[in-house]
C-alpha positions as CSV (number, residue, x, y, z in Angstrom):
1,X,16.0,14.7,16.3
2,X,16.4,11.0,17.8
3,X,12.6,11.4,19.8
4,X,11.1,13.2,16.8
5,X,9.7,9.9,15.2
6,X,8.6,8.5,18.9
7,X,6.6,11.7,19.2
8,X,3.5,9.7,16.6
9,X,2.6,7.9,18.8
10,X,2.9,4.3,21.0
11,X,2.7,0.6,20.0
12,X,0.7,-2.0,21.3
13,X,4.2,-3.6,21.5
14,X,4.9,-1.9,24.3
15,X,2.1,-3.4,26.2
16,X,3.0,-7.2,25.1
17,X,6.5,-6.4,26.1
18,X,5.8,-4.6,29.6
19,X,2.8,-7.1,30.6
20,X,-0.3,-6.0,31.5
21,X,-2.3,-7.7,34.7
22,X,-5.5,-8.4,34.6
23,X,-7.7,-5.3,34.5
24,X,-10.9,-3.2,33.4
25,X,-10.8,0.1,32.2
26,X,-8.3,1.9,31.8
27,X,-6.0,-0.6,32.3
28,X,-2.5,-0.5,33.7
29,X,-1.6,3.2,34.5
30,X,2.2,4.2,33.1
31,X,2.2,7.6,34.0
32,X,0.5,10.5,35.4
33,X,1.1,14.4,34.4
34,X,-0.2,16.8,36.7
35,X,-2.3,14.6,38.0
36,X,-3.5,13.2,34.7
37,X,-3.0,9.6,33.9
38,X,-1.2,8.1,30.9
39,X,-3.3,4.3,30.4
40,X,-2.5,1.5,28.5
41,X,-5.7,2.2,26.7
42,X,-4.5,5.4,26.1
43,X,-1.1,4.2,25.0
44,X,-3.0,1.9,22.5
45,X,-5.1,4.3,21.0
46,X,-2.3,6.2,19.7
47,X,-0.5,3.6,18.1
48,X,-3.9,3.1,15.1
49,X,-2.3,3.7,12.1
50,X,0.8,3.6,13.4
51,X,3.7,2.6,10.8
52,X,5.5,-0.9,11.0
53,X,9.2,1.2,10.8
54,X,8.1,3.1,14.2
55,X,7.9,-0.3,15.9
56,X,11.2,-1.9,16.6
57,X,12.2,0.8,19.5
58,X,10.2,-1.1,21.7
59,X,12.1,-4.2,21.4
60,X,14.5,-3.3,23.9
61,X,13.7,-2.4,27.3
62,X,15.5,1.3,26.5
63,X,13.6,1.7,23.7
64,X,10.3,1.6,25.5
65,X,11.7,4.0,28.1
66,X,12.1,6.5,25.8
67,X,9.1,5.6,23.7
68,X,7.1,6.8,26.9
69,X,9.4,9.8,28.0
70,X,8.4,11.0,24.3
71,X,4.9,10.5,25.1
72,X,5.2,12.4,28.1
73,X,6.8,15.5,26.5
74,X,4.6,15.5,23.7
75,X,1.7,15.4,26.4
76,X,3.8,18.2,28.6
77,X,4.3,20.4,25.5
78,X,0.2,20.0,24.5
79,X,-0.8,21.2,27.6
80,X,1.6,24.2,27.2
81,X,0.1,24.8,23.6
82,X,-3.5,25.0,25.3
83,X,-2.5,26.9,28.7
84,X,-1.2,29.6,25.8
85,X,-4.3,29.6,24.1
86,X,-2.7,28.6,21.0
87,X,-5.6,26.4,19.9
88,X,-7.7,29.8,19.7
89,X,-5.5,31.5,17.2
90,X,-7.5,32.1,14.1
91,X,-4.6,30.3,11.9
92,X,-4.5,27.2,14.4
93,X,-8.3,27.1,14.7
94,X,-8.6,26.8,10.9
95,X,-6.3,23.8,10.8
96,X,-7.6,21.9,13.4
97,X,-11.2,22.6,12.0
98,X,-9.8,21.7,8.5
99,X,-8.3,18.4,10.1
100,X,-11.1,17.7,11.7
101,X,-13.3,17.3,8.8
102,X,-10.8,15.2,6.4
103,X,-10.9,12.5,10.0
104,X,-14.7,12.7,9.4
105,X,-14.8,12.9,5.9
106,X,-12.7,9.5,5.4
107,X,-14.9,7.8,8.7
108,X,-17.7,8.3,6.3
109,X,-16.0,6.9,2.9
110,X,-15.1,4.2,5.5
111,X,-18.3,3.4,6.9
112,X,-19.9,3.1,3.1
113,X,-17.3,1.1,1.9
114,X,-17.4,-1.3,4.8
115,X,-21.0,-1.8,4.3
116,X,-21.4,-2.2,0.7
117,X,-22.7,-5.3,-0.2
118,X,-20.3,-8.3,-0.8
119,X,-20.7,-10.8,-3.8
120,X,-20.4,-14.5,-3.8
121,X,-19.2,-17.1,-5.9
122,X,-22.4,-17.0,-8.3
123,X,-22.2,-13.0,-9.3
124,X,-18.3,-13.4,-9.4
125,X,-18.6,-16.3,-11.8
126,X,-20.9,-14.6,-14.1
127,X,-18.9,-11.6,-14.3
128,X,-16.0,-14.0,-15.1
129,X,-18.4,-15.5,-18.4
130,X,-19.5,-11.9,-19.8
131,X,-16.0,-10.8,-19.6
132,X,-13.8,-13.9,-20.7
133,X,-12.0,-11.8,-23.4
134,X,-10.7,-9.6,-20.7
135,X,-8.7,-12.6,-19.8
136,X,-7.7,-13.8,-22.6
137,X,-4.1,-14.5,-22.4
138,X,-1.2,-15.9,-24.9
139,X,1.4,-19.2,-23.8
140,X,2.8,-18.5,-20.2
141,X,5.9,-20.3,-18.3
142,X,6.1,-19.5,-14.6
143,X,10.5,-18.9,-14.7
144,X,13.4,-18.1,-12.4
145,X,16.6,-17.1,-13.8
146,X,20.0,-15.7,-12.9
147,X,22.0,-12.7,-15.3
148,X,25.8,-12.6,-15.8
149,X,28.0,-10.7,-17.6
150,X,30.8,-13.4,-17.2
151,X,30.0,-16.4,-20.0
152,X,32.1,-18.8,-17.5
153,X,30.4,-17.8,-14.8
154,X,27.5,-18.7,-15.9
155,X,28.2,-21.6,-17.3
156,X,29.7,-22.6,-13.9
157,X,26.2,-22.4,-12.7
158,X,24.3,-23.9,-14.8
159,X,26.7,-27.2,-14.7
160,X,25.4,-27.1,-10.9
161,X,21.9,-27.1,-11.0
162,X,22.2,-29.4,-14.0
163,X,24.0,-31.9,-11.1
164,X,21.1,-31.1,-9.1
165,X,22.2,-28.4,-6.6
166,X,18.4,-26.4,-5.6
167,X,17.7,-23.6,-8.3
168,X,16.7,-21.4,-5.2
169,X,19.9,-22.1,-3.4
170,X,21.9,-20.9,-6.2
171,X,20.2,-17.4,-6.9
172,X,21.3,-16.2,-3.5
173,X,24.6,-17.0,-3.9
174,X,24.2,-14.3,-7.1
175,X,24.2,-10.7,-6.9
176,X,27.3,-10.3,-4.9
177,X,29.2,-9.5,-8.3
178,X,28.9,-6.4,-10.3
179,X,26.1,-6.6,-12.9
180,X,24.7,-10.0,-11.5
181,X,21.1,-10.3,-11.0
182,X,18.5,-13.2,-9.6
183,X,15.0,-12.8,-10.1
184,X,11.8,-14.8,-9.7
185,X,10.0,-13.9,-12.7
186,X,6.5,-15.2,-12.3
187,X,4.2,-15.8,-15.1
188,X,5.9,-14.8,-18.1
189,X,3.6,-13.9,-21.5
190,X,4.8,-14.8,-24.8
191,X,6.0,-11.7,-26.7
192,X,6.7,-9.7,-23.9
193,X,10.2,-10.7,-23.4
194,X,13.7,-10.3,-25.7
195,X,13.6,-13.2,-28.5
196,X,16.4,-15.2,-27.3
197,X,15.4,-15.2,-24.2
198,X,11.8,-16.4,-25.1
199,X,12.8,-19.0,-27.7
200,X,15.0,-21.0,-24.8
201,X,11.7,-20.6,-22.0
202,X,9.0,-22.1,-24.5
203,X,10.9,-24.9,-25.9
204,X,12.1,-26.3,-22.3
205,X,10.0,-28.3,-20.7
206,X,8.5,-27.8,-17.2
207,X,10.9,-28.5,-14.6
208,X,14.3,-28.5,-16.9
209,X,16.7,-25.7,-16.5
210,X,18.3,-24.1,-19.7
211,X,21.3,-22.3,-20.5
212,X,23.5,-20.2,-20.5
213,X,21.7,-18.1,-23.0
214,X,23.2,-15.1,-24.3
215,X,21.1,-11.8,-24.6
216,X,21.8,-8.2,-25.2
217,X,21.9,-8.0,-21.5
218,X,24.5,-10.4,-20.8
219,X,23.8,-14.6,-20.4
220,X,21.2,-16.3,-18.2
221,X,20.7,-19.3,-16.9
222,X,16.8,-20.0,-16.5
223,X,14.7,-22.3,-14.5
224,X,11.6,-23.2,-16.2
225,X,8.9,-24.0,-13.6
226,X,5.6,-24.6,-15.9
227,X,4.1,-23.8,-18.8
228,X,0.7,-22.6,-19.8
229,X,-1.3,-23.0,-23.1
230,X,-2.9,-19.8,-24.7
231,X,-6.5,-19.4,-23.3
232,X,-8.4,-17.8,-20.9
233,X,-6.9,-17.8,-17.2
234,X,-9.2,-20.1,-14.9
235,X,-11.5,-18.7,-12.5
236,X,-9.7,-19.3,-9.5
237,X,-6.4,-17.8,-10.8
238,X,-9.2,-13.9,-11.4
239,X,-11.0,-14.4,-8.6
240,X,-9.2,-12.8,-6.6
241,X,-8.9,-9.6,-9.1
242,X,-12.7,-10.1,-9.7
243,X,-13.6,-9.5,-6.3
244,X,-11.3,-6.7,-5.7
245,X,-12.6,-4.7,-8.9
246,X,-16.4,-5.9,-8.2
247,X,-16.0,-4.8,-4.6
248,X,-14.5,-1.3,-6.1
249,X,-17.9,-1.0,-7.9
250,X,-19.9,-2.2,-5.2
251,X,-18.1,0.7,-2.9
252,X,-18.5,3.3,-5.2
253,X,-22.3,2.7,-6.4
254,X,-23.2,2.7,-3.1
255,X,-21.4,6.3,-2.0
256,X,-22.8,7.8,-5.5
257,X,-26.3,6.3,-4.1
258,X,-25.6,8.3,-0.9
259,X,-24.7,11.3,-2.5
260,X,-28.1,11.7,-4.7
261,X,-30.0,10.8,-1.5
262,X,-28.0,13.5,0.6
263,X,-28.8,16.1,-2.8
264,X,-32.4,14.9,-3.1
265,X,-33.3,15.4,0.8
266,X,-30.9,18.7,1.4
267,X,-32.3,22.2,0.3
268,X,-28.6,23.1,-2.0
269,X,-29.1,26.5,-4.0
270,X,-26.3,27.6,-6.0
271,X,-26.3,31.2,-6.2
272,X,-22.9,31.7,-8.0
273,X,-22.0,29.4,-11.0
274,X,-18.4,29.6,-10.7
275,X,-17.4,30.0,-14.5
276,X,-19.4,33.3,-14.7
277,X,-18.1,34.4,-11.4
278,X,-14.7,33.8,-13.0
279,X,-15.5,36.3,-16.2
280,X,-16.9,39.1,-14.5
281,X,-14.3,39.8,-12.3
282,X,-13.6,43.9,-11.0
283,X,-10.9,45.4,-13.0
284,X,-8.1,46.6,-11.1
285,X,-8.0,50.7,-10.5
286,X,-6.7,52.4,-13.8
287,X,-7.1,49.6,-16.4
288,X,-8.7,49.8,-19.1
289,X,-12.6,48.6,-19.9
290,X,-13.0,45.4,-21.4
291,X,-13.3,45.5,-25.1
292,X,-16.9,45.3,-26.3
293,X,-18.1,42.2,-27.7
């Protein structure tokens, strides 16, 4: 089972880490099977797509050994598939043609997407002003804070970042206990959060830590970073969602503009409309005839 995951294919990695001279082509060779060679380009052309948990066997020189012994099998038992004629099974031949057009099929959706059109600053901005209620938001605080169950514990704490000891430098020393918990919270919303909890946040002011405050899930001790007023979130701070959700549009006007000119320019007759084909279906031998209606 331990060359299984090795099988998917090779890493770029391995290249870095086995130096490659100066070449064109191919590149270096690492292999040959009956007479066929095994390139770096080859080698690197397996590893698109590959995941980042395949890739830390080739940090040791043992790893890449049997990264390329797997390579070598996989290619051995390939040409054993073929040499069967295994690829000309009906049931293989299906899969493989199936395969082959979901790899086309997502080239394509690809390919559109990559070349819909982009949108700058101006078309971003005036999608910002005709939809400023969308972000519309209540009084934020950006917060840190650290959960205990024990009241002295976390009083404990809070006496030390009071004396100045780095907010960030206590949470890691929390979670080592049972039902301890140290979380960057982000941008927190008014009325999203337990009362308590809330009521300490947005009467600190920016920079102060509070505490210990008790809440029905135990007491915290809370950095508060800054607070925001009530309004609509600034430009900059949507942008980046703007572009995404524009750029979503942009990607799929332009594949519903491809599919109406595919339609328009293709002679498509449908000669079965599937719902009827679906109600006048053969009866099996011996039943009964439908009822009149």
């Amino acid at each position: 089972m331990r060359n299984v995951f090795v099988l998917c294919g090779f890493c770029v990695l391995f290249t870095v880490a086995c130096g490659t001279p100066p070449g064109k082509g191919q590149g270096r060779v690492y292999a040959v099977v009956n007479g066929e060679p095994i390139t770096e380009a080859t080698l690197q052309k397996e590893v698109e797509g590959l995941p980042p948990y395949v890739r830390p066997i080739l940090e040791t020189p043992a790893g890449r050994a049997q990264f390329l012994e797997s390579v070598i099998t996989r290619d051995l038992l390939l040409r054993e598939a073929l040499r069967r004629g295994i690829d000309q099974r009906i049931e293989v031949a299906d899969r493989v043609s199936m395969a082959r057009k979901s790899i086309l099929l997502e080239a394509l959706l690809r390919d559109v997407a990559d070349k819909a059109p982009g949108l700058g600053d101006d078309a971003l901005r005036k999608a910002y002003d005709e939809n400023a209620a969308q972000f519309q938001v209540g009084e934020r605080a950006k917060v840190s804070h650290m959960l205990f169950r024990d009241k002295a514990l976390a009083e404990a704490m809070f006496r030390r970042a009071k004396a100045g000891e780095p907010f960030e430098a206590l949470m890691k020393e929390v979670g080592t206990r049972d039902g301890e918990v140290a979380a960057d919270l982000g941008d927190i919303e008014r009325g999203n959060f337990v009362k308590e909890f809330e009521e300490a946040v947005f009467a600190a002011a920016p920079g102060s830590v509070v505490g210990p405050v008790k809440t029905n899930y135990g007491w915290h001790v809370i950095k508060v970073y800054e607070r925001k007023p009530a309004g609509v979130r600034p430009f900059e701070e949507v942008k980046p969602q703007l572009l995404a959700e524009q750029r979503e549009r942009a990607q799929r006007d332009a594949f519903e503009a491809l599919i109406a000119e595919l339609r328009k320019s293709s002679n498509v007759r449908v000669l079965v409309k599937m719902e009827e084909g679906a109600a006048k279906t053969t009866p099996a031998p011996g039943a009964p005839p439908a009822p009149a209606k």
